[in-house]
C-alpha positions as CSV (number, residue, x, y, z in Angstrom):
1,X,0.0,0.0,0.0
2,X,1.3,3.8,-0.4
3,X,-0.8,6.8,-0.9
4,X,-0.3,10.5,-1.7
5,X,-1.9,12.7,0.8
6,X,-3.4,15.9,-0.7
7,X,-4.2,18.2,1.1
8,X,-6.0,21.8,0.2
9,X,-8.5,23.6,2.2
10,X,-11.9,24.2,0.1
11,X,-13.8,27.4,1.3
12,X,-17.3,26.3,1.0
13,X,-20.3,28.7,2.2
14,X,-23.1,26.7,4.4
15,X,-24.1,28.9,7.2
16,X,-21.6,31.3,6.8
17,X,-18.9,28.2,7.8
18,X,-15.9,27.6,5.7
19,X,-15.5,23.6,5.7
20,X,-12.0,21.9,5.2
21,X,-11.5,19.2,2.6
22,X,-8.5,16.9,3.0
23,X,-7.9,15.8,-0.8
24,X,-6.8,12.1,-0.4
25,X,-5.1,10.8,-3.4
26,X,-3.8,7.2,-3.3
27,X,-1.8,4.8,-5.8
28,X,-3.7,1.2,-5.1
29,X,-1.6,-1.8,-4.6
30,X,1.7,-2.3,-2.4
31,X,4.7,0.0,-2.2
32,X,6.7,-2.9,-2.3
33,X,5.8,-4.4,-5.9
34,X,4.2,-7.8,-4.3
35,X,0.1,-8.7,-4.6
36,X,-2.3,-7.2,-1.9
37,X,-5.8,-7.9,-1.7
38,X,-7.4,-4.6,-0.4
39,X,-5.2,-1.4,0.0
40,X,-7.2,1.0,0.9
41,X,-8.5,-0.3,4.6
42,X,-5.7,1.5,6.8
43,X,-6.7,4.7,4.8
44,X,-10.0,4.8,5.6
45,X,-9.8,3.8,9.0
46,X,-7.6,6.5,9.1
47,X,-10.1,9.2,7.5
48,X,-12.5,7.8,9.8
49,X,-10.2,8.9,12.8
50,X,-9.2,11.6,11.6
51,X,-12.8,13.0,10.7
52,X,-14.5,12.5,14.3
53,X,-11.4,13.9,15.7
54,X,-11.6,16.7,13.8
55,X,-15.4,18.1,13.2
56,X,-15.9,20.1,10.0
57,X,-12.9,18.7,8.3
58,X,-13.8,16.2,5.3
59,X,-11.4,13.8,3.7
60,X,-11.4,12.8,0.3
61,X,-9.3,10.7,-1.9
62,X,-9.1,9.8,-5.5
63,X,-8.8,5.7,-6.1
64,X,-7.1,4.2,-8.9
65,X,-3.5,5.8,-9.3
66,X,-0.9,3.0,-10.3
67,X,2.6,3.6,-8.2
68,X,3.8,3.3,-12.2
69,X,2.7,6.3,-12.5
70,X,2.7,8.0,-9.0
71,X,6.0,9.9,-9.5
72,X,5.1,11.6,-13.1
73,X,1.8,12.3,-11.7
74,X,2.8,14.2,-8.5
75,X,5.8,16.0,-10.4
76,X,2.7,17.2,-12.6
77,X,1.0,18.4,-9.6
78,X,3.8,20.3,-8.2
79,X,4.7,22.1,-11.4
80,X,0.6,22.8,-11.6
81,X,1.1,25.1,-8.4
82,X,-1.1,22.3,-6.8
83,X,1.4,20.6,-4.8
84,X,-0.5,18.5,-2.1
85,X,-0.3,19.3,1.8
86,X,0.9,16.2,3.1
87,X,2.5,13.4,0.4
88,X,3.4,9.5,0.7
89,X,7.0,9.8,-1.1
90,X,8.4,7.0,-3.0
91,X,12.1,6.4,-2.4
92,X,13.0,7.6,-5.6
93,X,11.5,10.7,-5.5
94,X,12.7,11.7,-1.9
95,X,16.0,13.4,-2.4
96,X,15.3,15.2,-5.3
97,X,12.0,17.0,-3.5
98,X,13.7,17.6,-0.4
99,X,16.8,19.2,-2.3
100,X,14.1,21.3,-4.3
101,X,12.9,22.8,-1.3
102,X,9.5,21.2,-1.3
103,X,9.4,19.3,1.9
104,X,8.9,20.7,5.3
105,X,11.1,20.1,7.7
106,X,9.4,18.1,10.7
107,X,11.8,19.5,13.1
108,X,10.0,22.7,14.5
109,X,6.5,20.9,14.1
110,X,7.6,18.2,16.1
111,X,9.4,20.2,19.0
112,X,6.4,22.1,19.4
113,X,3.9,19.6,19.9
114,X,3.6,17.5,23.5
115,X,2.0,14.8,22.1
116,X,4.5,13.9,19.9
117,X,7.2,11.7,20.9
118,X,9.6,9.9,18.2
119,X,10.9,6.7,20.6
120,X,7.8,4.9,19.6
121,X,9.1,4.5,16.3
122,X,11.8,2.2,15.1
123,X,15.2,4.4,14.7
124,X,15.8,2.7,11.3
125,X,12.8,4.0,9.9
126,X,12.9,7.4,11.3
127,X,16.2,7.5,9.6
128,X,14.8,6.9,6.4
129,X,13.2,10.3,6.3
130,X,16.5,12.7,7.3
131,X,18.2,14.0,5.0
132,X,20.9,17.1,5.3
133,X,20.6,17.2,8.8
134,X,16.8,17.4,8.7
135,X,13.9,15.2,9.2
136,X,11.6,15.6,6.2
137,X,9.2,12.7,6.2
138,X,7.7,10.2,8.9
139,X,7.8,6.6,8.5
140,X,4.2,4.8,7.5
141,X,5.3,1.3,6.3
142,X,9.0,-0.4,7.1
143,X,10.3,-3.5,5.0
144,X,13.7,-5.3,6.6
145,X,15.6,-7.5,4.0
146,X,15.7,-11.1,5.3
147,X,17.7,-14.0,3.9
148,X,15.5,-16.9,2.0
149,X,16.2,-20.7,3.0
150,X,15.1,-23.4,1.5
151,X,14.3,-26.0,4.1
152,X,13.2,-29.1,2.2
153,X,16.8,-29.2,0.2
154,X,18.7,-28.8,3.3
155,X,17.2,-31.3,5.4
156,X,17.3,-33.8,2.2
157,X,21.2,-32.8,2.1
158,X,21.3,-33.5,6.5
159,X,22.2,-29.5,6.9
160,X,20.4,-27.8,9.9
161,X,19.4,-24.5,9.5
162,X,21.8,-21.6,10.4
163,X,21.4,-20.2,13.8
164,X,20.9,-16.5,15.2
165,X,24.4,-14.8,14.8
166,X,25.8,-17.1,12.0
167,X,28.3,-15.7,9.6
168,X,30.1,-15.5,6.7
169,X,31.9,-18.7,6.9
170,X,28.8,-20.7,7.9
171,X,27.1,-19.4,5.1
172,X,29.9,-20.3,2.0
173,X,30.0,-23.7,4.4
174,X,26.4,-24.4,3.3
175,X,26.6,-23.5,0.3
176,X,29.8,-25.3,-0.6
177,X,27.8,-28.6,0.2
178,X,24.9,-28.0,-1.3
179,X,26.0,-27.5,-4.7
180,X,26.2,-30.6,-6.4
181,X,25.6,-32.2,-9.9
182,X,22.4,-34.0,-9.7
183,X,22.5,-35.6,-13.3
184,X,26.1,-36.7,-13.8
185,X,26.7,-34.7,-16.5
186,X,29.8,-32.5,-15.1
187,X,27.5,-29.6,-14.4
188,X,26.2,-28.5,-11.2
189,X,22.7,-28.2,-11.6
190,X,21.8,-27.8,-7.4
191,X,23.5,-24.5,-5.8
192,X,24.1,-22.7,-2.6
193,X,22.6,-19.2,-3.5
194,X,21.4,-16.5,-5.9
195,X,20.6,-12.6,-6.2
196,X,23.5,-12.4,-3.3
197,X,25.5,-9.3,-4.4
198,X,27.5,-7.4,-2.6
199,X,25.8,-4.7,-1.8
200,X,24.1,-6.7,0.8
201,X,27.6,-8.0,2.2
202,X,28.9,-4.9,2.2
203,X,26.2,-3.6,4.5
204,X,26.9,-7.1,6.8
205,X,30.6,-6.8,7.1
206,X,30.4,-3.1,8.0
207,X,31.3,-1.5,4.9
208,X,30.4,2.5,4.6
209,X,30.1,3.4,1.0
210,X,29.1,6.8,1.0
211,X,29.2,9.7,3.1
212,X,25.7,10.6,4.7
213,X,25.9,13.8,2.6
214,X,26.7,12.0,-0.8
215,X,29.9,14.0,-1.6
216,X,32.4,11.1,-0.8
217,X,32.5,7.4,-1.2
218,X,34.9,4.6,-0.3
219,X,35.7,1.6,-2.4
220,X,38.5,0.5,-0.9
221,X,38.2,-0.1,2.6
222,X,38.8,-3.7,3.8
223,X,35.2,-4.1,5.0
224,X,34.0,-3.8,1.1
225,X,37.2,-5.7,-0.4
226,X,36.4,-8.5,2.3
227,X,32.4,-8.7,1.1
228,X,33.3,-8.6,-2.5
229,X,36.2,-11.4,-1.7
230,X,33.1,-13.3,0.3
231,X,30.7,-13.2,-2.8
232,X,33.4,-13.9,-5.8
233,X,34.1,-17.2,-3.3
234,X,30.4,-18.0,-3.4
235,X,30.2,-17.6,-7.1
236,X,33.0,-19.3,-7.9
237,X,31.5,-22.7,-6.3
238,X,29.1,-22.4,-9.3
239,X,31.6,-23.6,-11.8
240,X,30.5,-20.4,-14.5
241,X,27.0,-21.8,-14.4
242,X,24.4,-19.0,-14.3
243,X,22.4,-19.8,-11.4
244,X,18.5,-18.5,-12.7
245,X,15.2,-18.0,-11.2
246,X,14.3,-21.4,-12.7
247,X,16.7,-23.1,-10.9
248,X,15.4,-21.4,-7.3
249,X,11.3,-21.1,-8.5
250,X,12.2,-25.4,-8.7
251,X,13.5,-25.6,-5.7
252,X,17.4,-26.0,-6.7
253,X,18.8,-23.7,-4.4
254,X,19.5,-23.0,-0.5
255,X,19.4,-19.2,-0.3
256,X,18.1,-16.0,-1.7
257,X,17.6,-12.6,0.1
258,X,14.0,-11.3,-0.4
259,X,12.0,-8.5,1.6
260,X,10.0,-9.1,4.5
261,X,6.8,-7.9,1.8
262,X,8.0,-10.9,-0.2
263,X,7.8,-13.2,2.7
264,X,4.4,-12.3,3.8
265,X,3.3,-12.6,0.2
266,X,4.1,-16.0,-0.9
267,X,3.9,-17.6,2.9
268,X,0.5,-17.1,2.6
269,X,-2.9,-17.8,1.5
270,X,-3.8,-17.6,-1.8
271,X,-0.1,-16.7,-3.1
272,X,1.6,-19.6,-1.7
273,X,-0.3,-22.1,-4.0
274,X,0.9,-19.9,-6.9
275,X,4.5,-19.4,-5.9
276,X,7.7,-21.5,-4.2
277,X,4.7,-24.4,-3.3
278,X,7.1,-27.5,-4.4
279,X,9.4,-26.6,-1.5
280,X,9.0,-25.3,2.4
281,X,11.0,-22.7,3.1
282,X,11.3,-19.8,5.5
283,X,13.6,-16.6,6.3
284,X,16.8,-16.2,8.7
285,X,18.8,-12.9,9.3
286,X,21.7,-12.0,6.6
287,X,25.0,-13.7,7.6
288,X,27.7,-11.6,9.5
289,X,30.9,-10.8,8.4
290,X,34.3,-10.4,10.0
291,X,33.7,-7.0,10.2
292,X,30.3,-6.7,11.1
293,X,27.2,-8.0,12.0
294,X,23.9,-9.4,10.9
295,X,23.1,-6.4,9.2
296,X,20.1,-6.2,6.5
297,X,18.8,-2.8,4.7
298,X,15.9,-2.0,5.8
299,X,13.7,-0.1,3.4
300,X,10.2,2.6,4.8
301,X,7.6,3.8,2.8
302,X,7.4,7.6,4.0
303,X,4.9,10.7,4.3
304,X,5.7,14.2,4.1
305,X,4.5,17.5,4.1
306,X,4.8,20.6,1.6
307,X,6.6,22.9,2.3
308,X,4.3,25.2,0.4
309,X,1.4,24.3,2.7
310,X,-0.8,27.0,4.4
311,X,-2.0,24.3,6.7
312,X,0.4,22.7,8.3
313,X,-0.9,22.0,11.8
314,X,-3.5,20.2,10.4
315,X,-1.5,18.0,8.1
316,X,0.9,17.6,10.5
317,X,-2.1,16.0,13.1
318,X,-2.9,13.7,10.0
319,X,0.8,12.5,9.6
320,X,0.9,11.6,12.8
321,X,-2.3,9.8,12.9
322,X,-1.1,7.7,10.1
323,X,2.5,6.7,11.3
324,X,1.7,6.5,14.9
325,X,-1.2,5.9,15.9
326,X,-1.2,2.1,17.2
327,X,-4.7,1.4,15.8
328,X,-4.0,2.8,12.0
329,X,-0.9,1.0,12.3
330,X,-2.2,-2.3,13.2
331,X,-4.6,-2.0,10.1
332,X,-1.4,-1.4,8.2
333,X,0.2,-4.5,9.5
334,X,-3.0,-6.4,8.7
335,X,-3.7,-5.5,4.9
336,X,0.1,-4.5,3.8
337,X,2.8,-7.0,3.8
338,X,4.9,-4.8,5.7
339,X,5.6,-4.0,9.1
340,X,4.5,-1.5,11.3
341,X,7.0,1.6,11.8
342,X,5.9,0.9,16.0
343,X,7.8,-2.0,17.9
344,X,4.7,-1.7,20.4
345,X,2.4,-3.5,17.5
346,X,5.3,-5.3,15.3
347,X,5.6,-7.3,18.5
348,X,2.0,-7.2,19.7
349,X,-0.8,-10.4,19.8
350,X,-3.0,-8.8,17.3
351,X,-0.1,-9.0,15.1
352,X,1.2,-12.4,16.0
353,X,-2.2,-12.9,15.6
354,X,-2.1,-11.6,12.0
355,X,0.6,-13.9,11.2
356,X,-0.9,-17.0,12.5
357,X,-4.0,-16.5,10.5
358,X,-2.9,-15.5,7.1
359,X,-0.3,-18.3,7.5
360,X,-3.0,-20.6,7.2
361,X,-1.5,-23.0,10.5
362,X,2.1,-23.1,8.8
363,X,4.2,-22.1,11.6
364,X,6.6,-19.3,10.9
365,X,10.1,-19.1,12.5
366,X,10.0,-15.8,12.9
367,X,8.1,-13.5,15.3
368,X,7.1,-9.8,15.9
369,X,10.3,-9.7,18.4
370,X,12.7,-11.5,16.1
371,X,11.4,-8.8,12.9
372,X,11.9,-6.1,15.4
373,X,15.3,-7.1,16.4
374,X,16.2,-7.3,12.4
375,X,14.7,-3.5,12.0
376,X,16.4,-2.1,15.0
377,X,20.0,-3.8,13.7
378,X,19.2,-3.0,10.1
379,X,20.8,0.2,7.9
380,X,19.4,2.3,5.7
381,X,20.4,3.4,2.6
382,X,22.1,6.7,1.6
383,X,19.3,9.3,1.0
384,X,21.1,11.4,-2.2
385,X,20.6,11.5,-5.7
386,X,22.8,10.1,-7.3
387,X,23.1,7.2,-4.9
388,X,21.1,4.5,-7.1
389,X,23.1,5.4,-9.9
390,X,26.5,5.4,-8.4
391,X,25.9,1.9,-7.0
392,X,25.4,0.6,-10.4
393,X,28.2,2.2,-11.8
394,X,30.2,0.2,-9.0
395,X,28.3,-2.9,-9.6
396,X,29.1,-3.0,-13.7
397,X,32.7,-2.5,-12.6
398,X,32.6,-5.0,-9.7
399,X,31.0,-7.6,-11.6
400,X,33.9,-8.0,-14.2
401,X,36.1,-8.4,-11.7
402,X,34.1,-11.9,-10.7
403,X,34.8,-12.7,-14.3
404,X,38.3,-11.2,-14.8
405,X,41.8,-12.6,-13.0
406,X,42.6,-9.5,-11.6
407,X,44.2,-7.5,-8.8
408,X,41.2,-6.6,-6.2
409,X,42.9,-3.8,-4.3
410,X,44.0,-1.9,-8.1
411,X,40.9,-2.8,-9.6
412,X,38.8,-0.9,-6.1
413,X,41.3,2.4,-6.5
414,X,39.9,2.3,-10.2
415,X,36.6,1.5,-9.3
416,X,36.8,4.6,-6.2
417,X,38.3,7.0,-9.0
418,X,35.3,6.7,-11.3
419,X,32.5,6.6,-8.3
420,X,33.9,9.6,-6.4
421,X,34.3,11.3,-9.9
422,X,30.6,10.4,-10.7
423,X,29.2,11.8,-7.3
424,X,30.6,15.2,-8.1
425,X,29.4,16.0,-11.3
């Protein structure tokens, strides 16, 4: 689920009042690219709420806008002169608005109001709305990435599952023993793991790529050079064969990170009978490295407020209302495959309970405390620009040298050149 929150006030003469409409407009579907039922639920609870609280306010919303087309359509707004009050930001669009000027900073709304109180909320999703020293946007949604396992091929291959606090080594161990040739013909055909890059070993081995500010990177530190060293190893045990989605969709191999939206998706009814339903599987934290811990990126869906807005008070109360109240956010957790921004309900009953229903009696190993514990040891990634784009600059660069015979250190100083020369274009 993600929504765009207009807001506009609407004189309207009825008894010589002036009534104020809250435009509402929503994309339908998840933020995080997965199937949902019903998205619109926590939203209207919300308006609900938000209505009695507030007498002679009205909230409307628009149905129907694809996130495909969110960004285009909001950019169309803003250059309209009808930029909305209060916004639900995709991640792509969040630097480049806040370095326009067109989010408020929360800062002075937030030290003036009593009520509010930012310890409720996870720190890693807070985080995901600063930016230059400011916090522009409130968390509504927060997605941890968790690390796929494929139980049925590791207890067929007498391989328990990793434990809490396992690491790099246990990992390639696994892997290394699961990756067989099933057919005789030469060619492994059953493999350890796929779409592990690393970016996400960088983050576990304690790797800083970029300063918080985007003006300086480092590709040659020995927490990067070791993850990079860690994921040519687990590549190499392939033999050059391409590991696919085929081979994983049929149950070939051991590990896969995913998002915790992913996991809620196809662990449950009716997606499960549509998707990874020849195997059982479940999700562990990342593996540690050396240098670091069991550290996953933790991604937030988050909601903003123009700074253009003549009504800020108002849409501040609303933002609030969506990202902290415990009921709204319970609803959230119930109809979005994401979890609550509030450890009070990620850990709750009513959303154990959650679990244990839509889970159709499967038992899940993981819990509201265990998510929680992934969230608050989780990183974020950089806010800035360029910061999608510089990582895949890296990643072209870094890939060859899994293919190439070359010098890691010398190829990294190349690699650091380019990246830091990229960043300050």
């Amino acid at each position: 689920m993600a929504a765009l929150l207009l807001l506009f006030v609407t004189g309207l003469s009825g008894c010589g009042k002036r009534e104020v409409v809250l435009e509402f407009a929503m994309f339908n579907g998840s933020n995080w690219d997965v199937a949902i039922q019903d998205s619109y639920p926590p939203i209207d609870e919300a308006i609900r709420k938000f209505e009695q609280q507030h007498p002679g306010v009205r909230v409307h919303y628009d149905s129907g806008i694809p996130k495909s087309d969110y960004s285009e359509w909001l950019s169309r707004k803003m250059l309209e002169g009808e930029t909305p009050d209060v916004m639900m930001i995709l991640d792509s669009d969040f630097s480049r608005f806040t370095e326009l000027g067109m989010l408020e900073d929360l800062e002075e709304l937030a030290a003036k109001d009593p009520t509010f109180d930012e310890s409720v909320y996870y720190e890693t999703a807070l985080a995901a709305g600063r930016m230059q020293g400011g916090q522009y946007a409130l968390p509504m949604e927060t997605v941890p990435y968790l690390m796929f396992v494929n139980k049925t091929l590791l207890n067929q291959e007498n391989i328990p599952i990793p434990q809490e606090g396992y690491t790099f080594a246990d990992l390639y161990d696994i892997c290394r023993k699961v990756t067989k040739d099933l057919d005789g013909d030469g060619i492994p055909d059953q493999f350890g793991i796929y779409k592990y890059t690393w970016v996400e070993a960088a983050y576990a081995n304690g790797a800083e790529l970029f300063s918080e500010d985007g003006e300086s990177c480092d590709f040659t530190s020995r927490e990067l050079l070791g993850a990079i060293r860690f994921v040519k190893s687990l590549e190499e045990l392939n033999q050059n064969q391409k590991v696919t989605q085929e081979d994983f969709d049929n149950g070939r191999v051991a590990f896969m990170p995913l998002s915790f939206a992913e996991y809620r998706t196809y662990q449950t009814y009716p997606y499960k009978i549509k998707k990874y339903d020849s195997f059982q599987w479940d999700c562990i934290a990342m593996p540690k490295g050396p240098l670091g811990d069991n550290v996953s990126i933790v991604d937030s869906l988050n909601v903003g407020i123009s700074a253009r807005s003549s009504h800020k008070e108002l849409a501040w109360e609303f933002l609030k209302l969506l990202t902290s109240d415990p009921e709204i956010q319970t609803a959230v957790y119930q109809y979005d495959p994401a979890a609550s921004v509030l450890p009070a309900v990620t850990e709750s009953p009513e959303a154990s309970a959650v679990m244990s229903e839509s889970f159709q009696g499967t038992a899940p190993m993981m819990d509201g405390v265990f998510i929680s514990q992934v969230i608050r040891s989780g990183k974020v990634k950089p806010k800035f620009a360029a910061y999608q784009e510089a990582v895949q600059l890296a990643d072209g660069e870094i890939l060859r040298i899994y293919d190439e015979d070359t010098d890691l250190e010398n190829a990294m100083r190349l690699i650091q050149r380019r990246v830091q020369s990229f960043i300050q274009r």
